[in-house]
C-alpha positions as CSV (number, residue, x, y, z in Angstrom):
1,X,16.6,21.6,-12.7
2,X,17.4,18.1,-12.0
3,X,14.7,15.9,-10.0
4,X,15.0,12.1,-8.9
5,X,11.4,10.9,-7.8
6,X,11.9,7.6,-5.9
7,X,8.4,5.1,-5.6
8,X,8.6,1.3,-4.9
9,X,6.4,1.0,-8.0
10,X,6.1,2.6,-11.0
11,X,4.0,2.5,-14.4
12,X,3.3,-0.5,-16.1
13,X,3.5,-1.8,-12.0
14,X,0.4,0.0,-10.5
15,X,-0.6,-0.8,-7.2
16,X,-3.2,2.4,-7.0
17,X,-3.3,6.1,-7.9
18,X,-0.1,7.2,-6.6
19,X,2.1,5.6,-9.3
20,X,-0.7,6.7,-11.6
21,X,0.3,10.7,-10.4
22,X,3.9,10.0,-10.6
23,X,3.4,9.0,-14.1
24,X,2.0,12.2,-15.1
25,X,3.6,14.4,-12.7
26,X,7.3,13.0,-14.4
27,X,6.2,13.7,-17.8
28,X,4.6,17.2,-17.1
29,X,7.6,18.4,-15.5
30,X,9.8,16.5,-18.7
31,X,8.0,18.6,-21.0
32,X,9.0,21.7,-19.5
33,X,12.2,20.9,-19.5
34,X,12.9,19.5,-16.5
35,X,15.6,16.5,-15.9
36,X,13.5,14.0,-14.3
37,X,14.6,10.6,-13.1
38,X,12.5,7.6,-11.2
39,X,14.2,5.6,-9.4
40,X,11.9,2.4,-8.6
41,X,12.0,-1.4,-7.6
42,X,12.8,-4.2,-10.5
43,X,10.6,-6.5,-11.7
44,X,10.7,-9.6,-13.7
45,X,10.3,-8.7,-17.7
46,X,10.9,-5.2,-17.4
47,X,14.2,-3.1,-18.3
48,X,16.5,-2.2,-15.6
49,X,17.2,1.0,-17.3
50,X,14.6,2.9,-19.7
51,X,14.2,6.2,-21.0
52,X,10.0,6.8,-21.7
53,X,8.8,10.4,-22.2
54,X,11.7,12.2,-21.4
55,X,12.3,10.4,-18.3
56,X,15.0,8.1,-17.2
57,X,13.4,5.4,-15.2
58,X,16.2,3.3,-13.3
59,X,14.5,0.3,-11.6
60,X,17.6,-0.7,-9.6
61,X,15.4,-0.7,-5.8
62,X,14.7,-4.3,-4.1
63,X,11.1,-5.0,-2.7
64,X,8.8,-7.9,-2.0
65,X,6.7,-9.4,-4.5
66,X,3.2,-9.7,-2.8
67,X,1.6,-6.5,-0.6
68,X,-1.0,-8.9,0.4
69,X,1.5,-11.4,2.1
70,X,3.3,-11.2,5.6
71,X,6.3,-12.5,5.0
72,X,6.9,-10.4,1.6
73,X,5.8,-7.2,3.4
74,X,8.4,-8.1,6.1
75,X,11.0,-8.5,3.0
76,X,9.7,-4.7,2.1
77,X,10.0,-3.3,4.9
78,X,13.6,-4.6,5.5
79,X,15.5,-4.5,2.1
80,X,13.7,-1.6,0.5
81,X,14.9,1.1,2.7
82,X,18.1,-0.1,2.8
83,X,18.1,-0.8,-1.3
84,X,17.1,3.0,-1.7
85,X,20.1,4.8,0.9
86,X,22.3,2.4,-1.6
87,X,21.5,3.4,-4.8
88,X,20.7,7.5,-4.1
89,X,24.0,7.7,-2.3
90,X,25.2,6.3,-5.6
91,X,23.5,8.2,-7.8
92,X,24.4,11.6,-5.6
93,X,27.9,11.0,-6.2
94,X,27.9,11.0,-9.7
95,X,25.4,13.4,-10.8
96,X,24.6,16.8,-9.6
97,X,20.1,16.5,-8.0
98,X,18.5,19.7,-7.4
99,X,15.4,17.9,-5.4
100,X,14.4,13.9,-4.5
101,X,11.0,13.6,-4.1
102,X,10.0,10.2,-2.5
103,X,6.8,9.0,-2.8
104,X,4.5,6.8,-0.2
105,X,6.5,4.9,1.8
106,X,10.2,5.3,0.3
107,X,9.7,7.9,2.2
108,X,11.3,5.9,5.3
109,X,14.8,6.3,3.3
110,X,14.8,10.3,4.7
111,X,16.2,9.8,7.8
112,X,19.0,8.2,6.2
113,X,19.4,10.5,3.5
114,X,18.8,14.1,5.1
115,X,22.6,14.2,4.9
116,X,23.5,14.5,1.4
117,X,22.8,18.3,1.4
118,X,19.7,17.8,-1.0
119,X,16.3,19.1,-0.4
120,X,13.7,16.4,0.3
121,X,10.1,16.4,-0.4
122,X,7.4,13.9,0.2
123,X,4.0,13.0,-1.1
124,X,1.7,12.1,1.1
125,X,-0.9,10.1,-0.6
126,X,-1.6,7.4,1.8
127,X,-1.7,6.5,5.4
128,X,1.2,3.7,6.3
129,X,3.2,6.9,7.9
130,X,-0.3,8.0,10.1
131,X,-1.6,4.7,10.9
132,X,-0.2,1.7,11.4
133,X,-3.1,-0.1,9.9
134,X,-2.9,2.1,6.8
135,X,-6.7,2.5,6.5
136,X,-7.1,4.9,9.2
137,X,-10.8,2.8,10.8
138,X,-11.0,3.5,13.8
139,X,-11.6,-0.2,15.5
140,X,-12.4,-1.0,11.7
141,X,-16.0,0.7,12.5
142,X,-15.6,4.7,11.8
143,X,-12.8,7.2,10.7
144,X,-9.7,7.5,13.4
145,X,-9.6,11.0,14.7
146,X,-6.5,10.2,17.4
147,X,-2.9,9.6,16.4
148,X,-1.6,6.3,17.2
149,X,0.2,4.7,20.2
150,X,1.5,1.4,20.1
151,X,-1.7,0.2,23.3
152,X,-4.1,2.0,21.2
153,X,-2.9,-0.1,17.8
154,X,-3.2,-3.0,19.7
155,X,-6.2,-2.5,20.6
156,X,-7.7,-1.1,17.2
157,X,-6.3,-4.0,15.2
158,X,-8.2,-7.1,17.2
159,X,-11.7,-5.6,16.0
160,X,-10.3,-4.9,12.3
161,X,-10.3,-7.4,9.4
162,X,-7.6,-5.9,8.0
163,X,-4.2,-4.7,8.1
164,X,-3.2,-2.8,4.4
165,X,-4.0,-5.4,2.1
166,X,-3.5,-8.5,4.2
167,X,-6.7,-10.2,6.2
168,X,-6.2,-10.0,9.7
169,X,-6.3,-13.5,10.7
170,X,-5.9,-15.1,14.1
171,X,-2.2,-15.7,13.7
172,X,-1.5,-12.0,12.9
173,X,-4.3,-10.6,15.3
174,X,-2.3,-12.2,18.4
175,X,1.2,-12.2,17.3
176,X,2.8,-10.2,19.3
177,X,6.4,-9.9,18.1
178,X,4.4,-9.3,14.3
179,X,2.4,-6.6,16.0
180,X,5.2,-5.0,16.7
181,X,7.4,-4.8,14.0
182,X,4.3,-3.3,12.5
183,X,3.8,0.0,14.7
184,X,8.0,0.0,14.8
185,X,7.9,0.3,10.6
186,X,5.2,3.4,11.2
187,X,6.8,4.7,13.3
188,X,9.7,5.4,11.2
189,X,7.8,6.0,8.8
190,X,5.9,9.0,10.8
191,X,9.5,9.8,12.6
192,X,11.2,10.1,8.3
193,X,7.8,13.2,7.9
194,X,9.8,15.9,9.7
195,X,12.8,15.9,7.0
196,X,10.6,16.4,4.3
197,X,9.0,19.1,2.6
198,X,5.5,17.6,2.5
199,X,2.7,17.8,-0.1
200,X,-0.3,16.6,0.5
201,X,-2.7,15.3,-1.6
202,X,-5.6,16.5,-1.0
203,X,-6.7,19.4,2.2
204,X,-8.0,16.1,4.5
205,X,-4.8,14.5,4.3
206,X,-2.9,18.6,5.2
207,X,-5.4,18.6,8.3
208,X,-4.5,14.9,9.3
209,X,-0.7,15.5,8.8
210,X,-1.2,19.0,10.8
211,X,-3.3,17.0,13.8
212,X,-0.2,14.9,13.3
213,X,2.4,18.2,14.1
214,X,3.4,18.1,10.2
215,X,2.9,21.1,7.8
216,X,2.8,20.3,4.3
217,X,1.3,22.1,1.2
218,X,-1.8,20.8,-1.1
219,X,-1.3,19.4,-4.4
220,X,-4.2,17.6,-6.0
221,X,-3.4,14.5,-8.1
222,X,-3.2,15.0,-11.5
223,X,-5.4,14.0,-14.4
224,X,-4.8,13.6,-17.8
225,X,-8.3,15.1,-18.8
226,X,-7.8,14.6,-22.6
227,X,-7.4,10.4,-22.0
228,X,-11.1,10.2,-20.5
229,X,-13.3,12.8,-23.2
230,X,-14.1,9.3,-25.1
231,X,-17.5,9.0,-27.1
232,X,-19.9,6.9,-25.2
233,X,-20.2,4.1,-27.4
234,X,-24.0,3.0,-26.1
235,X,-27.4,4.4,-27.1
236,X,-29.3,7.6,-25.7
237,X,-30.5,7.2,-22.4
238,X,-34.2,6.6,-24.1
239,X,-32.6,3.0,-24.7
240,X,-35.7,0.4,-23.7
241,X,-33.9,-2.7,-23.8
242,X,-30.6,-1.9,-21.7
243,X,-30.0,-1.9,-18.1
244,X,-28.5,1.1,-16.2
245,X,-24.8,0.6,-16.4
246,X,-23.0,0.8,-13.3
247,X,-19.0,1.1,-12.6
248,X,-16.8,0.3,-9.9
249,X,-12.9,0.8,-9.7
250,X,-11.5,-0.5,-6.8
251,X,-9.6,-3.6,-4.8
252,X,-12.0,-6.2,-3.4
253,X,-11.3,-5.6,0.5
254,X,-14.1,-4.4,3.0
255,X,-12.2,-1.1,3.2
256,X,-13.3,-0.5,-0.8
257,X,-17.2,-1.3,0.3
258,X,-18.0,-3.7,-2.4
259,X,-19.9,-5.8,-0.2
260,X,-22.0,-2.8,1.1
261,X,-22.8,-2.2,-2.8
262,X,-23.8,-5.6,-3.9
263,X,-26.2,-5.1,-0.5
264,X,-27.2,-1.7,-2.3
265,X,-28.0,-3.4,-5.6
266,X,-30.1,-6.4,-4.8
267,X,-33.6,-6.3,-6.7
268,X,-32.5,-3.0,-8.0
269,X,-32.5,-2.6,-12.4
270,X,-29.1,-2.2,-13.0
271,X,-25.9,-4.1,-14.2
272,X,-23.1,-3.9,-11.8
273,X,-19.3,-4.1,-13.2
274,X,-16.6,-4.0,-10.7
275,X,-13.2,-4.2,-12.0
276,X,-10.2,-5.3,-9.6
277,X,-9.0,-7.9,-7.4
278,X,-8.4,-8.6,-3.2
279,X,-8.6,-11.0,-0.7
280,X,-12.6,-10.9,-1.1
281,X,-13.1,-11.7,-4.5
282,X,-13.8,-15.7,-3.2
283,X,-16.5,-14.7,-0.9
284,X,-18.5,-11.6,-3.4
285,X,-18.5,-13.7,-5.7
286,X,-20.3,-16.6,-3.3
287,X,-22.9,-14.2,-2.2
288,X,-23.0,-13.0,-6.0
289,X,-24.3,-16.2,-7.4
290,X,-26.6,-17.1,-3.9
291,X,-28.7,-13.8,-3.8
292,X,-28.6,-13.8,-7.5
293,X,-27.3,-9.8,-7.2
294,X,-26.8,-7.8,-10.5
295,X,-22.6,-8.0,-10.1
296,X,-20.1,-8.9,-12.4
297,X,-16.6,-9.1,-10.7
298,X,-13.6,-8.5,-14.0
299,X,-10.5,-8.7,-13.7
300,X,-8.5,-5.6,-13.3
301,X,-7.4,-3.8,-16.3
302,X,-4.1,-2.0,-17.5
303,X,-4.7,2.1,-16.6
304,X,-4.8,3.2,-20.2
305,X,-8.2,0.7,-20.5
306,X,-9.8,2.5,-18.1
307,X,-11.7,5.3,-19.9
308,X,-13.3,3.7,-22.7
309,X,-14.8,1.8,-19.2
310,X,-16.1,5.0,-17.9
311,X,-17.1,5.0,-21.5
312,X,-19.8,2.7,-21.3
313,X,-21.4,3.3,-17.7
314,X,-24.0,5.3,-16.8
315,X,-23.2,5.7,-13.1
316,X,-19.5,5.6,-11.3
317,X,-19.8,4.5,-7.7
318,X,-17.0,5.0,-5.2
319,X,-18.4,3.2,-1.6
320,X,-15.6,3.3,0.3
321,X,-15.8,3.0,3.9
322,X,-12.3,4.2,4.6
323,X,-11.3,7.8,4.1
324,X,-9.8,8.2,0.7
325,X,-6.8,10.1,0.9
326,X,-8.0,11.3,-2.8
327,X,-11.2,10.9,-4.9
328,X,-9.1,10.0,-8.6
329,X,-11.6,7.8,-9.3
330,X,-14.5,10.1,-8.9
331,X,-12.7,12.9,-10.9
332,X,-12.2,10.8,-13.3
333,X,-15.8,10.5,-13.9
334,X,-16.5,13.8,-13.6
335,X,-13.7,14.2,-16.5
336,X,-15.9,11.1,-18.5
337,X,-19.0,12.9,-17.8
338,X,-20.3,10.3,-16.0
339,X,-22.4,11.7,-12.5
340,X,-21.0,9.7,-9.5
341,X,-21.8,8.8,-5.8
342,X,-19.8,8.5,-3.5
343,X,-18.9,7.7,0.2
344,X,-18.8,11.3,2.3
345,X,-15.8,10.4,4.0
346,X,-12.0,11.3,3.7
347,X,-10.8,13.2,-0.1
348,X,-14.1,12.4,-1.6
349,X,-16.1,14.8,0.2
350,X,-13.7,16.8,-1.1
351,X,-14.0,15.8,-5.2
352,X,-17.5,15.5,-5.7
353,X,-18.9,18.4,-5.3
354,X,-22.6,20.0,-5.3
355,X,-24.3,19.3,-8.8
356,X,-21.7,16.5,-9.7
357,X,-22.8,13.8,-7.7
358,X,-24.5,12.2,-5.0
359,X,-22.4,11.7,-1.3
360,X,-23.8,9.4,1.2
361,X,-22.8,7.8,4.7
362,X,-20.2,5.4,4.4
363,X,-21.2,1.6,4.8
364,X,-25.2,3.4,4.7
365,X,-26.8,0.9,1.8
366,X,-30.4,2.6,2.6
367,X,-28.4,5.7,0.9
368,X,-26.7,3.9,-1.5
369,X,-29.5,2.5,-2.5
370,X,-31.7,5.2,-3.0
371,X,-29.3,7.3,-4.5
372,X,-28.4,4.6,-7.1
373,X,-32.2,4.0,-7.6
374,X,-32.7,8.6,-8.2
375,X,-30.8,8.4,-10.7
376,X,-31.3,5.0,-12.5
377,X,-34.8,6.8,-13.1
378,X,-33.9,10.0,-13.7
379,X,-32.0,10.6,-17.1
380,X,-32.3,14.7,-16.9
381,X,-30.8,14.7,-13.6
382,X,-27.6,12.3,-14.6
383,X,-26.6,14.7,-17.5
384,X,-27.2,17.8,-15.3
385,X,-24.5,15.8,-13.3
386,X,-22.6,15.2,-15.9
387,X,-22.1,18.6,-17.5
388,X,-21.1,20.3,-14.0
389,X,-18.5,17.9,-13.4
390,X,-16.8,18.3,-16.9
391,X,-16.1,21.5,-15.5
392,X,-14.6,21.2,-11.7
393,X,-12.4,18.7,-13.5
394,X,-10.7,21.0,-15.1
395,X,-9.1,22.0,-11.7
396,X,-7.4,18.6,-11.7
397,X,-5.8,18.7,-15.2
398,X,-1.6,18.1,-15.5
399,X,-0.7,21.8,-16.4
400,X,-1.6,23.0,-13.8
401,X,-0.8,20.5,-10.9
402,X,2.6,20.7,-12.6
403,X,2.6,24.4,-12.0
404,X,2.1,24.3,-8.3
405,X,4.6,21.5,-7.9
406,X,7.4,23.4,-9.9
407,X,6.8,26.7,-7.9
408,X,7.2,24.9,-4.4
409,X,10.7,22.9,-6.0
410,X,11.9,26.6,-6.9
411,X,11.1,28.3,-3.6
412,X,12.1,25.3,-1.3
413,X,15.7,24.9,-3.7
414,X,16.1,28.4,-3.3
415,X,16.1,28.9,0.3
């Protein structure tokens, strides 16, 4: 079987956790024997062509540089659709494919490419195709619950901060002609679903794609388990003279709820590390230094860092105020055996289960607050936590993710 996965970025350039997946997904499938090839975007100082792990990654796609500017997401949206129809045409011609497999938004490429005779599939593991905002706040108050029309956007996006990864300034908010080729690029995004076999990543994003009229299947994320079973390198929780370590993974945008945690944190004994970056980091780390809050903002860090990070904490916190398509980051620490609270919203009502962590109202910092203050105090109750989720992330681990995917390839290619 011959597969050619198609992403606008790919591993060592990570924008979040669905090039992390494709990673691990393209190397599961490689060891079984599978042909796998990735066709991405090219970026400065990496090869064009590379074979890594069994997998022959051809970064031939054109894209913008910068998510988080206008004019470059206008440069994705026109010349990476078009850069994709190019190159699979090409590649169709001179090779035989048994499945392409787009994932997020090269997804928009289907409509073009239904004709080559190839069956398509589609991971959905964010929202640009069921929201033009791509955060899915309602009003950027409370989780959307209706599907999109071009008045309602309009109306939406005036009381939101932010569209994707880009403030929503005043020359954006009232731009009409902007506004528009905005809901037009959803909307063939969410017109490119219905030539696709679509997987979904977790069962909120199935029932948002079904409210939607699309059926899909649900694939978890994968996990490489064995990466995060690394010794904690601190003391015993009867440590005296150490602070409560807590961890945050995320980018600095409201959507993310780092400002609701520093709010959560304030007089609390604790030592805050967020890793990451976003159009926020300017003003967190104003309000860091004036309330004098326990938060140090870092930089973010290459994936493969990340577990000796979970390493060292004590508590994982996940605050988003959007719903997570997913909750990597809070199986992850399940996998670390770290316990973990989390926003009850979205995929991470969905991760952290009874026993493994703590779920409270989104944006709530009373909740956040006291949950992060329960277990701060209450050592016996973090490793109860701890050992429970060791085990429900199992579920998550490559093997068998890999499994499900290959048995939809082989009924979908055989029909």
């Amino acid at each position: 079987m011959k597969v050619l996965f198609i992403s606008e970025y790919y591993p060592p350039k990570i924008m979040g956790g669905g090039e992390i997946n494709l990673e691990l997904l393209a190397t599961g499938l490689a060891k079984k024997g599978v042909e796998v090839s990735v066709l991405t975007s090219y970026h400065p100082g990496l090869d064009k062509v590379e074979v890594k792990n069994g997998i022959t990654i051809l970064r031939k796609l054109k894209t913008g540089k910068n998510p988080s500017s206008l004019i470059e997401n206008v440069k994705r949206s026109l010349i990476f659709p078009k850069s994709i129809v190019k190159e699979v045409k090409r590649i169709v011609n001179q090779e035989k494919i048994d499945a392409i497999h787009f994932i997020g938004t090269s997804v928009i490429a289907a409509v073009e490419l239904k004709s080559v005779g190839i069956p398509l599939f589609a991971t959905i593991e964010s929202y640009p195709a069921l929201c033009p905002k791509g955060d899915r706040i309602f009003h950027g108050k409370s989780e959307c619950m209706v599907k999109c029309s071009f008045t309602e956007f309009l109306s939406c996006q005036k009381d939101s901060q932010e569209i994707g990864k880009m403030k929503n300034k005043w020359y954006l908010k009232y731009n009409a002609p902007a506004l528009s080729y905005i809901y037009n690029y959803y909307s063939q995004l969410n017109d490119a679903l219905q030539h696709c076999n679509l997987i979904a990543i977790s069962k909120y994003v199935q029932n948002v794609l079904q409210q939607q009229g699309h059926g899909s299947v649900a694939i978890p994320n994968a996990l490489p388990l064995e990466n995060f079973k690394v010794k904690d390198k601190k003391k015993n929780d009867n440590r005296k003279n150490s602070k409560i370590n807590i961890l945050c993974l995320g980018s600095l945008i409201k959507s993310k709820g780092a400002q609701v945690l520093a709010d959560a944190v304030q007089g609390l004994d604790c030592e805050v590390s967020w890793y990451g970056k976003g159009i926020l980091k300017e003003e967190l780390e104003r309000q860091i230094q004036q309330r004098n809050l326990p938060v140090t903002i870092h930089e973010q860090v290459p994936y493969e860092q990340i577990p000796s990070l979970y390493a060292q904490a004590d508590i994982v916190v996940f605050p988003s105020i959007w719903p997570e398509p997913f909750g990597r980051i809070a199986i992850e620490a399940m996998a670390a055996g770290k316990p973990v609270i989390g926003s009850a919203i979205g995929g991470i009502k969905e991760t952290i289960v009874e026993g493994t962590g703590i779920l409270v109202d989104p944006g709530n910092v009373k909740q956040l607050r006291e949950a992060i203050d329960l277990l701060i105090h209450n050592p016996k109750l973090r490793k109860e936590m701890a050992m429970k989720g060791r085990k429900i992330a199992e579920e998550y681990a490559v093997d068998r993710v890999v499994g499900k995917l290959l048995a939809l390839y082989a009924e979908k290619i055989s029909s």
